[in-house]
C-alpha positions as YAML, in Angstrom:
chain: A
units: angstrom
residues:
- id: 1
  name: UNK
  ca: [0.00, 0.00, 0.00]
- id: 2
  name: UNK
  ca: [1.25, 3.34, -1.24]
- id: 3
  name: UNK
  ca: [0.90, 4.90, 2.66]
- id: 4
  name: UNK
  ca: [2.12, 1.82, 4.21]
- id: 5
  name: UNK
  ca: [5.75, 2.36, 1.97]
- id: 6
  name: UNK
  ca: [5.93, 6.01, 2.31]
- id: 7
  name: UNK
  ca: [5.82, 5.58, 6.87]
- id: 8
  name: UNK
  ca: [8.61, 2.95, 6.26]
- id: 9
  name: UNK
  ca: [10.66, 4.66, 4.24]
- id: 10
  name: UNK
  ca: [10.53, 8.00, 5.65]
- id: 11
  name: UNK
  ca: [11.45, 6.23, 9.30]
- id: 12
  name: UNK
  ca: [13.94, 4.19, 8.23]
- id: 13
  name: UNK
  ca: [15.53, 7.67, 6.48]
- id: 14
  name: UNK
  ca: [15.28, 9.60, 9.51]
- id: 15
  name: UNK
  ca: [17.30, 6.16, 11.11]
- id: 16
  name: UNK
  ca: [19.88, 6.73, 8.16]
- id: 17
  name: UNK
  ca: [19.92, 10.78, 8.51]
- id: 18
  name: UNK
  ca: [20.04, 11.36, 12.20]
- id: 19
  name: UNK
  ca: [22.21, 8.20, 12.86]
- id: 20
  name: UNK
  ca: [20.15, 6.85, 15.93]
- id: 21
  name: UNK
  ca: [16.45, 5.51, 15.98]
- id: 22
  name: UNK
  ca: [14.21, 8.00, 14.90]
- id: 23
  name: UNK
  ca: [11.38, 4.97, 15.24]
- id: 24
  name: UNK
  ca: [12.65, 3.79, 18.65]
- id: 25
  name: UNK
  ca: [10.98, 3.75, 21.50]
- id: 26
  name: UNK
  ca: [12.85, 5.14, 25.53]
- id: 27
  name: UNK
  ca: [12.43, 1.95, 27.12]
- id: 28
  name: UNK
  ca: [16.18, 1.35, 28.25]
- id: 29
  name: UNK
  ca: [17.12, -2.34, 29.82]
- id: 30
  name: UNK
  ca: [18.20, -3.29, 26.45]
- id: 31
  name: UNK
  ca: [19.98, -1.54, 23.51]
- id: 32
  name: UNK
  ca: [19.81, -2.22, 20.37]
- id: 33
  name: UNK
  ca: [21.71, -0.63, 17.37]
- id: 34
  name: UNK
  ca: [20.91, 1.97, 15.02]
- id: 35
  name: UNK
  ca: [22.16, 2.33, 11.42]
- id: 36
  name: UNK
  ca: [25.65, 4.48, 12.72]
- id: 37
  name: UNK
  ca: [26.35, 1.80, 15.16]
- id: 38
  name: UNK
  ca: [25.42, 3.45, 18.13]
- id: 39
  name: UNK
  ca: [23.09, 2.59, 20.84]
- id: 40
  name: UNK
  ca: [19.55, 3.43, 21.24]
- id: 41
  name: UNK
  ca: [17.84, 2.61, 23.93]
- id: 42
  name: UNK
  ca: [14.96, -0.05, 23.05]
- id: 43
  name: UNK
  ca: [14.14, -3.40, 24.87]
- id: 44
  name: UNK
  ca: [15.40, -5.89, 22.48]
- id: 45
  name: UNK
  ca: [14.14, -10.05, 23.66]
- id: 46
  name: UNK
  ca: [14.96, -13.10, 21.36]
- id: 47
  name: UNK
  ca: [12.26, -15.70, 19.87]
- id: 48
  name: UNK
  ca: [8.83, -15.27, 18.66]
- id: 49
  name: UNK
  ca: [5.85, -12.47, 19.77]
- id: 50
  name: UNK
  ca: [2.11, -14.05, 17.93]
- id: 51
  name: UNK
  ca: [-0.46, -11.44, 18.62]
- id: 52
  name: UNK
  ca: [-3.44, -10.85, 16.49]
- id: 53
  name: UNK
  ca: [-7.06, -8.90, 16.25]
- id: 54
  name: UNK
  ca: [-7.96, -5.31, 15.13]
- id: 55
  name: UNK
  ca: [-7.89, -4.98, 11.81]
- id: 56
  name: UNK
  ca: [-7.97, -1.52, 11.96]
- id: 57
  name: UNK
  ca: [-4.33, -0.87, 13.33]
- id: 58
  name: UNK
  ca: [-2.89, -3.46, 10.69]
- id: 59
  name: UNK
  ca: [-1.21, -0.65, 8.90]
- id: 60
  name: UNK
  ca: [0.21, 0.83, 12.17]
- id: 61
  name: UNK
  ca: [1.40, -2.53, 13.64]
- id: 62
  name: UNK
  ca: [3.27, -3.11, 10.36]
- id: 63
  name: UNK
  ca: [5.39, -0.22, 10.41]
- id: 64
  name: UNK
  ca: [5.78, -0.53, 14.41]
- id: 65
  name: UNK
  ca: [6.85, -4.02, 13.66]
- id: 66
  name: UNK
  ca: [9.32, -3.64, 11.02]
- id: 67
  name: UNK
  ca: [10.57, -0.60, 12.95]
- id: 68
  name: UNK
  ca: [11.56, -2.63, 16.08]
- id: 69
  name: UNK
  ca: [12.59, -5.59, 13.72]
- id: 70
  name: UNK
  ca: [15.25, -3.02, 12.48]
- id: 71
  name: UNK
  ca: [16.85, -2.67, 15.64]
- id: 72
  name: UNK
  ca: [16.14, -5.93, 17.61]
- id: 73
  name: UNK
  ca: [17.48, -9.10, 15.65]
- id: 74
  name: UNK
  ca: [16.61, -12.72, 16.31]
- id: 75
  name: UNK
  ca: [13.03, -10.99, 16.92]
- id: 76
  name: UNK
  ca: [9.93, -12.41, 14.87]
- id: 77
  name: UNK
  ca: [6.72, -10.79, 15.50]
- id: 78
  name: UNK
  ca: [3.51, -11.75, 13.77]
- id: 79
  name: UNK
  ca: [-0.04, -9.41, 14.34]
- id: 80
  name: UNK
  ca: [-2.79, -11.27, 12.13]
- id: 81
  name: UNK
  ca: [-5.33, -8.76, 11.23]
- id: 82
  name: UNK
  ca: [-8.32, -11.16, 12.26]
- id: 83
  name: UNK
  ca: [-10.44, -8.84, 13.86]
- id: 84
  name: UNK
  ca: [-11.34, -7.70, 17.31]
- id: 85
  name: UNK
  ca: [-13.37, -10.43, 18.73]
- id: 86
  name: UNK
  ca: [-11.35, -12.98, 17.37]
- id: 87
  name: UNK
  ca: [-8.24, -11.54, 18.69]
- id: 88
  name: UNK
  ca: [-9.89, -11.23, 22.28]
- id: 89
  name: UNK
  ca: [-10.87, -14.63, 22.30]
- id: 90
  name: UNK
  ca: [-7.21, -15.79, 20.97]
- id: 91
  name: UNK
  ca: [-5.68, -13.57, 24.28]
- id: 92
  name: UNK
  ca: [-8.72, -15.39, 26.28]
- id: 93
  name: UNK
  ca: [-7.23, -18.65, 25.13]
- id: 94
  name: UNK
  ca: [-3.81, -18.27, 25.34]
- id: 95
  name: UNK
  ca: [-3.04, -18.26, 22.01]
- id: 96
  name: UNK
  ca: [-2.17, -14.12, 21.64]
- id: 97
  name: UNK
  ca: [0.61, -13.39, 23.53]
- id: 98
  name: UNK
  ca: [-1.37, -9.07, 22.72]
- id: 99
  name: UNK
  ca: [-5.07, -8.26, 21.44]
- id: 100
  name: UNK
  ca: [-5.48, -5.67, 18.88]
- id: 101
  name: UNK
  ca: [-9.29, -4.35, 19.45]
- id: 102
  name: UNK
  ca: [-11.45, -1.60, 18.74]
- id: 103
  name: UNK
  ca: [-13.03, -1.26, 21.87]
- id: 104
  name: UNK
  ca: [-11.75, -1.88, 25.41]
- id: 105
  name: UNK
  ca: [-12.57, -5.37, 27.34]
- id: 106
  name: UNK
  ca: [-16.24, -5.75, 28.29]
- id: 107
  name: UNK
  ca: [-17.80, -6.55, 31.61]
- id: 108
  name: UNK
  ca: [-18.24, -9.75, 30.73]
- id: 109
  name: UNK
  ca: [-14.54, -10.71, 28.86]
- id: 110
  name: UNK
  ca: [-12.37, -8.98, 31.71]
- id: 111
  name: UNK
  ca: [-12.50, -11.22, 33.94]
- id: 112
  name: UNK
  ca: [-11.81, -13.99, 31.67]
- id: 113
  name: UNK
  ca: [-9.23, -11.77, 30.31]
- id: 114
  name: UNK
  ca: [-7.53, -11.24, 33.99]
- id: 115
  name: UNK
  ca: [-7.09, -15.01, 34.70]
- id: 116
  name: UNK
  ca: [-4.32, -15.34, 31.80]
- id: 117
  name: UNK
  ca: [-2.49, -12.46, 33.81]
- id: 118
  name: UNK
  ca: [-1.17, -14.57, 36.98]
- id: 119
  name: UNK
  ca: [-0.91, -11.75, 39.36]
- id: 120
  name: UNK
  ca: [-2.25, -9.14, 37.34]
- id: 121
  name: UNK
  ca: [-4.68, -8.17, 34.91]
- id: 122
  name: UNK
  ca: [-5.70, -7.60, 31.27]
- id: 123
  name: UNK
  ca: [-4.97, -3.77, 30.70]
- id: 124
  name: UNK
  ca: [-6.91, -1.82, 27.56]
- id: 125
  name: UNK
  ca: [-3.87, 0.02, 26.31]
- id: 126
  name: UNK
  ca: [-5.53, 2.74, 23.36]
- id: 127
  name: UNK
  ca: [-2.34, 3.09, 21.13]
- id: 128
  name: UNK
  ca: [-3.96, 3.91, 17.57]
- id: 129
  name: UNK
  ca: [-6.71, 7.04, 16.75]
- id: 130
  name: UNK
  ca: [-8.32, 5.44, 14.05]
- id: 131
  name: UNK
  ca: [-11.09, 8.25, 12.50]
- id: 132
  name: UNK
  ca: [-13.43, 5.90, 11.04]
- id: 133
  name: UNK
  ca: [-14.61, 7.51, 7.62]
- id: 134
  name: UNK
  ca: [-17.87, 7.52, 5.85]
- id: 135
  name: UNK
  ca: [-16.87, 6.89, 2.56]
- id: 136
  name: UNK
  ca: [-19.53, 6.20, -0.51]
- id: 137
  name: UNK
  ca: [-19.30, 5.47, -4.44]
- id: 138
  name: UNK
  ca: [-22.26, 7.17, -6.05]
- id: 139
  name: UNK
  ca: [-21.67, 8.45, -9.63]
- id: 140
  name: UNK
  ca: [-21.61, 12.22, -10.62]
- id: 141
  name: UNK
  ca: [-21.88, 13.13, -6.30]
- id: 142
  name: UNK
  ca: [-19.22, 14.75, -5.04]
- id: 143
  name: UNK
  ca: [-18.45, 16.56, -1.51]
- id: 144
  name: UNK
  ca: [-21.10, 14.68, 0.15]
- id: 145
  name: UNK
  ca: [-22.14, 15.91, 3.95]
- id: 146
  name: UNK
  ca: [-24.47, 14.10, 6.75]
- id: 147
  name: UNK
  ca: [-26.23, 14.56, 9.48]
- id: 148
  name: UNK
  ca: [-26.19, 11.41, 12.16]
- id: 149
  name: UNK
  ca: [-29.45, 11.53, 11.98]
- id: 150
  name: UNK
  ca: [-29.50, 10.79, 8.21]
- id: 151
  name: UNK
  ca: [-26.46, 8.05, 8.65]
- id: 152
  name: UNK
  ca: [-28.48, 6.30, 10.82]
- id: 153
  name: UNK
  ca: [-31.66, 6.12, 8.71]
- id: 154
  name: UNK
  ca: [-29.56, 4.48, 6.13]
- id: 155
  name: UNK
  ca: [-27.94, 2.28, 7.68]
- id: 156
  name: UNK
  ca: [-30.83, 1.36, 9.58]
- id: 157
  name: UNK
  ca: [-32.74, 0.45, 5.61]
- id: 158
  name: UNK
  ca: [-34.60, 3.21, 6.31]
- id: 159
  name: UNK
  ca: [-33.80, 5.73, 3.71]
- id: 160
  name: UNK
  ca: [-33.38, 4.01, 0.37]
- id: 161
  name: UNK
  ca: [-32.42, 6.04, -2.89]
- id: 162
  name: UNK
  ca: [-29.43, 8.45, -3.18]
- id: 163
  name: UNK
  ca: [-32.29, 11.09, -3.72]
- id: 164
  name: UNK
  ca: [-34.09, 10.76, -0.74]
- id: 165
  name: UNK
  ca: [-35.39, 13.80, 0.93]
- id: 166
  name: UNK
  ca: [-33.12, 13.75, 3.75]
- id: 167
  name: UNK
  ca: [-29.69, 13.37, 1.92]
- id: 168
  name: UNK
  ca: [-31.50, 15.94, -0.35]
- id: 169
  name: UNK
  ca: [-31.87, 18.40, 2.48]
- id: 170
  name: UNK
  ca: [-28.18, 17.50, 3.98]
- id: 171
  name: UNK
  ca: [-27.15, 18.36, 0.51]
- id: 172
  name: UNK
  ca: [-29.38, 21.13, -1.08]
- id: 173
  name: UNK
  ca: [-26.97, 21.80, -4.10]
- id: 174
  name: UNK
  ca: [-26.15, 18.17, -5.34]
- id: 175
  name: UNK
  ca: [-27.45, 16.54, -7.87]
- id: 176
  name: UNK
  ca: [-28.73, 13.01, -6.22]
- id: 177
  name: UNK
  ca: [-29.53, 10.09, -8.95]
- id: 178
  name: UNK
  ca: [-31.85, 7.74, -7.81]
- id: 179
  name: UNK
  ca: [-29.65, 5.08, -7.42]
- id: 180
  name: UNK
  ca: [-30.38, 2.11, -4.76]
- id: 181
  name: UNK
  ca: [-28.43, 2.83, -1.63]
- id: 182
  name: UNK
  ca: [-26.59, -0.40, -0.86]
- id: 183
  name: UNK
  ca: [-25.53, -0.26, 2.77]
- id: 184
  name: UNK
  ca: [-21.90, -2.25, 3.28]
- id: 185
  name: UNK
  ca: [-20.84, -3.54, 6.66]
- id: 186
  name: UNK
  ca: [-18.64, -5.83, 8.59]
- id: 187
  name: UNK
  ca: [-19.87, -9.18, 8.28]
- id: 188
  name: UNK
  ca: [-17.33, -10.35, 10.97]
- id: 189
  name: UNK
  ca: [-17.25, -8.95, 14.85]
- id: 190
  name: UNK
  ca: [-15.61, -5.72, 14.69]
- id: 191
  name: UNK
  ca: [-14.78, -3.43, 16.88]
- id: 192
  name: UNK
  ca: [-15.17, -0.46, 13.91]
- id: 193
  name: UNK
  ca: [-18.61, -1.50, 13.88]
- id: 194
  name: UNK
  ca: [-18.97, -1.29, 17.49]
- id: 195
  name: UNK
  ca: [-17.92, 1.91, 17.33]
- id: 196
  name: UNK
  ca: [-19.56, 3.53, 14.45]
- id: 197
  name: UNK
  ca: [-23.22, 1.99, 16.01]
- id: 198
  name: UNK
  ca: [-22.36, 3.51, 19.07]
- id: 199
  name: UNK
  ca: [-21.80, 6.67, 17.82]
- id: 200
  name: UNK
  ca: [-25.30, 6.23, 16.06]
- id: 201
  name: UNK
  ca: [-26.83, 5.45, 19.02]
- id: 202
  name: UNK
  ca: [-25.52, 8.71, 20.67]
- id: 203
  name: UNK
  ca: [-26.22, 10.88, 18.39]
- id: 204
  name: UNK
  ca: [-28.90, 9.70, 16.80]
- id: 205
  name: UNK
  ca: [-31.26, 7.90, 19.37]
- id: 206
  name: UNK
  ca: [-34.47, 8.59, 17.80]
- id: 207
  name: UNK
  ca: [-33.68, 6.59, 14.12]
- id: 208
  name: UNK
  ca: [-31.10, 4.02, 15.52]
- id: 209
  name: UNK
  ca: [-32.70, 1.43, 17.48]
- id: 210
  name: UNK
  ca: [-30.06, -1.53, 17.87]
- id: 211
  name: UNK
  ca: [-27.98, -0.61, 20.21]
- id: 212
  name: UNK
  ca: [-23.99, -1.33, 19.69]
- id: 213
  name: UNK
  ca: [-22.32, -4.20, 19.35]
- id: 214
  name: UNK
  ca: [-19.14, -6.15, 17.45]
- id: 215
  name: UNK
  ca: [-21.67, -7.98, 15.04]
- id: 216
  name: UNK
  ca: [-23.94, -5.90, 12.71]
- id: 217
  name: UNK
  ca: [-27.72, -5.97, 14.00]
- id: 218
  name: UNK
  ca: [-29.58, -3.74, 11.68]
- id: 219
  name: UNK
  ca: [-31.48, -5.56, 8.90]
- id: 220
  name: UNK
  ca: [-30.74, -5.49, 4.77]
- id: 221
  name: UNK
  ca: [-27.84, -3.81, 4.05]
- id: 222
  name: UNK
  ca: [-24.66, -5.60, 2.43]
- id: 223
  name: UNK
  ca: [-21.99, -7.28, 4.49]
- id: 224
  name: UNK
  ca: [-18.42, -7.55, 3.41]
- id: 225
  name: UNK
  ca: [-15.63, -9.19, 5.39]
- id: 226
  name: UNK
  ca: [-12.76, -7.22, 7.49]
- id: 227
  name: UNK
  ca: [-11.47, -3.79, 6.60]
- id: 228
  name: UNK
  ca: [-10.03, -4.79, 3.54]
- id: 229
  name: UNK
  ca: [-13.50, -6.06, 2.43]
- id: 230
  name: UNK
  ca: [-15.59, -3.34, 3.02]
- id: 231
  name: UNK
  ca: [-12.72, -1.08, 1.09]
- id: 232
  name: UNK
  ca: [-12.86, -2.86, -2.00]
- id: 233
  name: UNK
  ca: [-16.77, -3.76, -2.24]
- id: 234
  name: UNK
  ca: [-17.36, 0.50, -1.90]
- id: 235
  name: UNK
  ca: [-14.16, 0.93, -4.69]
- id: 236
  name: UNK
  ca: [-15.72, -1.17, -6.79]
- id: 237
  name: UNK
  ca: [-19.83, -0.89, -6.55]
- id: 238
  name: UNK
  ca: [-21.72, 2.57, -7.76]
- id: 239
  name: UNK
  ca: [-24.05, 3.33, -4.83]
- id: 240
  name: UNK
  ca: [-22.75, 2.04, -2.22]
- id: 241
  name: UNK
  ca: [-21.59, 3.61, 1.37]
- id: 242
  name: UNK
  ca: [-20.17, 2.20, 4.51]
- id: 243
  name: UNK
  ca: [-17.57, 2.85, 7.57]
- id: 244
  name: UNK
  ca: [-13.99, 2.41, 7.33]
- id: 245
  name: UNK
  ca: [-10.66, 3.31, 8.95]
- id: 246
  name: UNK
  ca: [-9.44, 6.40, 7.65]
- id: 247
  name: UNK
  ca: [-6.11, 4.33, 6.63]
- id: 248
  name: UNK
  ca: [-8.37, 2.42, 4.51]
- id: 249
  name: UNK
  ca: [-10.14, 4.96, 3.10]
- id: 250
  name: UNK
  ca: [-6.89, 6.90, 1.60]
- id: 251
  name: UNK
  ca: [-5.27, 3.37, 0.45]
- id: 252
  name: UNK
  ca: [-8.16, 2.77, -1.48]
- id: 253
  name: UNK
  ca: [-8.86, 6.28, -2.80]
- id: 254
  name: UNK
  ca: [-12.64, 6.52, -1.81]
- id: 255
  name: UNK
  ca: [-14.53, 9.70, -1.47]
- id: 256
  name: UNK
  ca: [-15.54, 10.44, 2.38]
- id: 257
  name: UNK
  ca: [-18.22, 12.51, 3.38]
- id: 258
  name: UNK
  ca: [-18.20, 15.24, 5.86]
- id: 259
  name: UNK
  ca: [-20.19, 14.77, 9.04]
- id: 260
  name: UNK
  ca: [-22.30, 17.06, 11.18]
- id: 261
  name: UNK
  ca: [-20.71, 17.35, 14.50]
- id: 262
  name: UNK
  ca: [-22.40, 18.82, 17.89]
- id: 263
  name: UNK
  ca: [-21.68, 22.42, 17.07]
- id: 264
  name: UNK
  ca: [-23.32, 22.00, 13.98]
- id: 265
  name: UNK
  ca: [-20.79, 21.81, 11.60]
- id: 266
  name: UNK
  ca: [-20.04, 19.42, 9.14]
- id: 267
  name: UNK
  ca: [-16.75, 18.76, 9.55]
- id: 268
  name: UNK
  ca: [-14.03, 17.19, 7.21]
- id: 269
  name: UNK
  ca: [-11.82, 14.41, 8.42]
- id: 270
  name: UNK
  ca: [-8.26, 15.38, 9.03]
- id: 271
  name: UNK
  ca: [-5.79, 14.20, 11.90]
- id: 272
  name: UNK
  ca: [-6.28, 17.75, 13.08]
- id: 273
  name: UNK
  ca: [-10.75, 17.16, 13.47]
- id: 274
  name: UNK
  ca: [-10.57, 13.66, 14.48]
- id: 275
  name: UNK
  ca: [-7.91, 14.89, 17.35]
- id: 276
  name: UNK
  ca: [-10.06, 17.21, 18.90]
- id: 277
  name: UNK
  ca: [-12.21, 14.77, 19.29]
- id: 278
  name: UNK
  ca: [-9.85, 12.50, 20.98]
- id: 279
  name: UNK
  ca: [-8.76, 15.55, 23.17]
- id: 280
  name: UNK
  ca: [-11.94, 15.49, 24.96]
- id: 281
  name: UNK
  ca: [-12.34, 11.80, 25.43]
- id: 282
  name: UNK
  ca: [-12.34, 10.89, 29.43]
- id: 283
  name: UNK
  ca: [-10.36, 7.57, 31.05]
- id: 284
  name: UNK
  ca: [-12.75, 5.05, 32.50]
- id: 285
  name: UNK
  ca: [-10.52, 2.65, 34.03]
- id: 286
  name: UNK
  ca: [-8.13, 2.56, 36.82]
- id: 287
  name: UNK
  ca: [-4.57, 2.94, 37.76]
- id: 288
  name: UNK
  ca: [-2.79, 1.87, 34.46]
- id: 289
  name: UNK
  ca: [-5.79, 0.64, 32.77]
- id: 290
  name: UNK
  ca: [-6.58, 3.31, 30.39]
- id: 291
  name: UNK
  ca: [-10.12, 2.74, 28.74]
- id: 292
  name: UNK
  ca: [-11.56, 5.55, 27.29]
- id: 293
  name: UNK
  ca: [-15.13, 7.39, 27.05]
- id: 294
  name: UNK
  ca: [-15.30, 9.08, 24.02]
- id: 295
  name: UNK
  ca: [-18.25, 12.04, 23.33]
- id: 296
  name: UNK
  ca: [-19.33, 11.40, 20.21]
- id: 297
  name: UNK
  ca: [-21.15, 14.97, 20.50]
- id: 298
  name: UNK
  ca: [-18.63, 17.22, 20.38]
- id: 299
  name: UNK
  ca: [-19.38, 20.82, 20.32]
- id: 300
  name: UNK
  ca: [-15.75, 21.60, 20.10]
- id: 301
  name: UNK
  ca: [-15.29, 23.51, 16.67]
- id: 302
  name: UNK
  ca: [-13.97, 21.67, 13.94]
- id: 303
  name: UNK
  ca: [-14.24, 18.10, 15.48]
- id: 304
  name: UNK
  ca: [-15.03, 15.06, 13.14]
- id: 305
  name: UNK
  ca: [-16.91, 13.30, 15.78]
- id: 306
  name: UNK
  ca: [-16.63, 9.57, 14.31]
- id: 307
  name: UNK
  ca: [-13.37, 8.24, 15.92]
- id: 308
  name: UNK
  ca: [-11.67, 5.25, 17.57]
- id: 309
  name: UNK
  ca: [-9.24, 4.34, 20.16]
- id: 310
  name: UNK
  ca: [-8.16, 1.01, 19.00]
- id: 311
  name: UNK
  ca: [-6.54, -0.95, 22.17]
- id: 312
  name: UNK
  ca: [-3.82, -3.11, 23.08]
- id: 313
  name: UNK
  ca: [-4.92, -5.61, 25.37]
- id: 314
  name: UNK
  ca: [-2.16, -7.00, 27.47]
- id: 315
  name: UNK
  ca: [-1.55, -8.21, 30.85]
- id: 316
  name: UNK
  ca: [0.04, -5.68, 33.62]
- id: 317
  name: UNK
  ca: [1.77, -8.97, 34.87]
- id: 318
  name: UNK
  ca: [2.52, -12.51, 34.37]
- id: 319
  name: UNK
  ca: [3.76, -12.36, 30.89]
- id: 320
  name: UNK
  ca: [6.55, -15.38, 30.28]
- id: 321
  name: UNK
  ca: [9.95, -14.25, 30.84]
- id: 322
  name: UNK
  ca: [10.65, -14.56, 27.21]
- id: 323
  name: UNK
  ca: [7.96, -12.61, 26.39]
- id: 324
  name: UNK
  ca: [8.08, -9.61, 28.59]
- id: 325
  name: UNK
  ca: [10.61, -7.89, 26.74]
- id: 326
  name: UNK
  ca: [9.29, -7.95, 23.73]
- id: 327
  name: UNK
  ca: [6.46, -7.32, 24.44]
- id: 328
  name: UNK
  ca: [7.53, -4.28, 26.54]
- id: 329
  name: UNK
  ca: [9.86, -3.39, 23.55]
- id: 330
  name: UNK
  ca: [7.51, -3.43, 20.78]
- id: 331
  name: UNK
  ca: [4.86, -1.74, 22.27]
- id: 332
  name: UNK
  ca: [6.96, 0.95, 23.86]
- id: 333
  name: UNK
  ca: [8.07, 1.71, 20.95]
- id: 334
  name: UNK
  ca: [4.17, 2.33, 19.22]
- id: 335
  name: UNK
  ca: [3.73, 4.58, 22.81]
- id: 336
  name: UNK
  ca: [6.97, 6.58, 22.11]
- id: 337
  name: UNK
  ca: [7.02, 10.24, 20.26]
- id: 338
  name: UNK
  ca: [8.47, 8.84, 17.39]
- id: 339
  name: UNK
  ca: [6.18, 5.54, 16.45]
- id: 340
  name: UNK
  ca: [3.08, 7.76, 17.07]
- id: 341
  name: UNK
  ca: [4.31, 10.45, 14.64]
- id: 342
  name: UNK
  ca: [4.75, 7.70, 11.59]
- id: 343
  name: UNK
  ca: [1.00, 7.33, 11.85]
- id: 344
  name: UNK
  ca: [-0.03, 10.58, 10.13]
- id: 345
  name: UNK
  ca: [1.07, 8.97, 6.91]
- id: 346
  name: UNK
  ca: [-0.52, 5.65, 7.38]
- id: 347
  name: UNK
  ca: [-4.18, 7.22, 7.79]
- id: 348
  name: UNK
  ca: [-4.44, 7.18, 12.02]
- id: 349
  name: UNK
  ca: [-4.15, 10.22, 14.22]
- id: 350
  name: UNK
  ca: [-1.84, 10.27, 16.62]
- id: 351
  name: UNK
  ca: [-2.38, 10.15, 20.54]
- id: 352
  name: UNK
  ca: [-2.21, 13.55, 22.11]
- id: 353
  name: UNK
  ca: [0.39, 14.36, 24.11]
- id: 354
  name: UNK
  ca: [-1.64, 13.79, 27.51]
- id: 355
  name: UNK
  ca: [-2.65, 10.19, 26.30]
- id: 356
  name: UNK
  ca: [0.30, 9.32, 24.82]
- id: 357
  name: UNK
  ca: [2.44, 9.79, 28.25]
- id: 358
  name: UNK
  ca: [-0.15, 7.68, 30.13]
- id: 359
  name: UNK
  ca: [0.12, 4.86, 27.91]
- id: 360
  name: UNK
  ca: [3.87, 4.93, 27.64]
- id: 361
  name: UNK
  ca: [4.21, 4.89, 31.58]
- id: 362
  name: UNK
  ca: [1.56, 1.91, 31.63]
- id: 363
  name: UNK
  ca: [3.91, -0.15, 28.92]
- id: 364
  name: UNK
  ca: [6.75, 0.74, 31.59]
- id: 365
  name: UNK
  ca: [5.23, -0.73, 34.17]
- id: 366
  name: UNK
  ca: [4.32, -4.30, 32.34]
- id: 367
  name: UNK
  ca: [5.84, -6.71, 34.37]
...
C-alpha cells in the first residue's frame, strides 16, 4: 500500500539521517543498534511475539513491527489482522501473547481476560486514533455531507435512494440520482462497527434502534468481510456507502463525506478534526488501565466526531519471561514520540500528548 511504503521509508531515512532511531521507543534495559552503530535505547528479547485482532491498526502494527525488527534481531513478531473479537478470544485462550481491538474489554470478557495475567490483569492500552470515515461510491456526487441523523436512517434500511429527501436536504446543491443505496458492513465482529453503532446510538437515538455491538444488527444492508472487504466492495460498486478506517479509506482512494458534528458543523476528516475529538475523550478505568469514554457529541469547533481508540490488550503482569521484553519493547516503541508520529502517513491520528504519556508509563510498568 502506497501509505504503508511512504511511513517505512521516511522512518527508516530519519534512522539513516540522524544516525540513531528516529522509530525507537525510551524503554532502556536493552539496547539495540541503530544504522551508525550506536546505541539506542529499546528493549530488544529473542524468539517469537504471535499477537493478532484489530484490523484496523494493521497498517500501524506493520510499520511498528518492522521498525523494532530493524533494531532488535533474532526478533519475529507476527499481528494477524483477524479482527477484534477474534483476537480477544485468541488472548482469552492463550493463544495471543497481545489483542489488537477496537473497543476496550467488556464486563463480561475482563474477567476472563484477567485469569491469563497470573498476578495481574488484562490492561486496555488505546495506542492507535483510528477516524473511522464515511466513505460512498455514487456516480456524478461529489463533496457529500451528513447529518447522524441521516447516517443512521440508512444504515438502519430506512432511507433508500441516493435522492431521498433527507440526503436531499443534507445536501441542497447536489445533484442526487436515484440510485439504490446499498448499505456495506462488517460481516465479521468488529470493533469499527462497534464503534460507528455507538456513535449512532448517541447521536442519533431517535432513528437508531439496535444498540452497539461487534456484530452488525440492523437488517438489509450488504456485508463484506474485514477492513479490507468493506474497502474494495465500496471501490468497486456505484451506490454504495459504509464505515472504514481512515487508513483504509486513503489506500483505497474513496470519497468520504463530511459529518455534522455537535456544534453544527459538518466537519471534514483530518488528523487535526478527528484529534479534537480524541482531546476530549475521558479515562474510565483505573490505575494503568486506560479505557476511554469518548463524546461522540462534540461541540468543540472543527471536530469530526466519528473516531476510535483502538486498544492493546495485554496483561500488567505474568507475561513469560521470554515474552516480557518484547512485548515491553515493541509496544513501547508504538507509545513513544516517534512511532506515534509515523501514523499521520498511514491514515491514524496520533495520541495527544496527555494520552500518549499515560500509555507509555503503563507499557513501563508491564511486568
Amino acid at each position: 500500500m502506497k501509505l504503508q511504503r511512504h511511513g517505512a521509508i521516511a522512518c527508516l531515512a530519519l534512522t539513516a539521517v540522524l544516525g540513531l532511531s528516529a522509530c525507537g521507543s525510551d524503554n532502556n534495559e536493552s539496547t539495540g543498534t541503530s544504522a551508525s552503530g550506536s546505541a539506542a535505547a529499546v528493549e530488544c528479547g529473542k524468539g517469537t511475539l504471535n499477537a493478532q485482532g484489530s484490523s484496523a491498526q494493521k497498517n500501524a502494527m506493520a510499520e511498528w513491527i518492522k521498525a523494532y525488527q530493524q533494531k532488535c534481531a533474532g526478533t519475529t513478531i507476527n499481528y494477524e489482522p483477524t479482527g477484534s473479537g477474534a483476537g480477544i478470544q485468541a488472548f482469552i485462550a492463550g493463544t495471543a501473547d497481545f489483542a489488537g481491538s477496537d473497543s476496550a474489554l467488556k464486563p463480561e470478557e475482563q474477567p476472563q481476560a484477567d485469569a491469563k495475567c497470573s498476578g495481574g490483569q488484562a490492561l486496555n492500552l488505546p495506542m492507535v486514533i483510528g477516524p473511522v470515515a464515511v466513505v460512498y461510491n455514487v456516480t456524478g456526487v461529489d463533496n457529500l455531507q451528513l447529518t447522524p441523523a441521516t447516517l443512521a436512517k440508512v444504515f438502519a434500511g430506512k432511507v433508500t435512494k441516493w435522492d431521498d429527501p433527507a440526503i436531499k436536504a443534507d445536501n441542497p446543491d447536489a445533484k442526487l440520482p436515484s440510485t439504490a443505496i446499498q448499505a456495506v458492513h462488517r460481516s465479521d465482529d468488529s470493533g469499527t462497527t462497534d464503534n460507528f453503532t455507538k456513535y449512532l446510538s448517541k447521536t442519533a437515538e431517535s432513528d437508531w434502534t439496535f444498540g452497539n455491538a461487534k456484530a452488525w444488527k440492523a437488517p438489509g444492508g450488504v456485508g463484506a468481510a474485514k477492513s479490507d472487504g468493506v474497502a474494495s466492495k465500496v471501490k468497486s460498486t456505484d451506490g454504495t456507502i459504509s464505515y472504514v478506517e481512515w487508513s483504509y479509506a486513503e489506500n483505497g482512494g474513496l470519497k468520504k463525506a463530511k459529518v455534522k458534528n455537535g456544534a453544527g458543523e459538518f466537519a471534514e476528516l483530518t488528523a487535526e478534526s478527528a484529534g479534537k475529538t480524541i482531546a476530549g475523550a475521558k479515562f474510565e478505568g483505573q490505575g494503568n488501565d486506560l479505557k476511554m469514554s469518548i463524546d461522540y457529541n462534540t461541540t468543540e469547533a472543527g471536530a469530526y466526531p466519528i473516531v476510535l481508540a483502538t486498544y492493546e490488550i495485554v496483561c500488567s503482569k505474568g507475561l513469560a519471561a521470554d515474552k516480557l521484553p518484547l512485548v515491553k519493547g515493541l509496544l513501547g516503541h508504538a507509545a513513544s514520540a516517534e512511532g506515534q508520529q509515523d501514523l499521520v502517513e498511514l491514515g491514524y491520528a496520533p495520541l495527544p500528548e496527555t494520552v500518549r504519556a499515560k500509555v507509555e508509563t503503563a507499557v513501563k510498568s508491564l511486568s
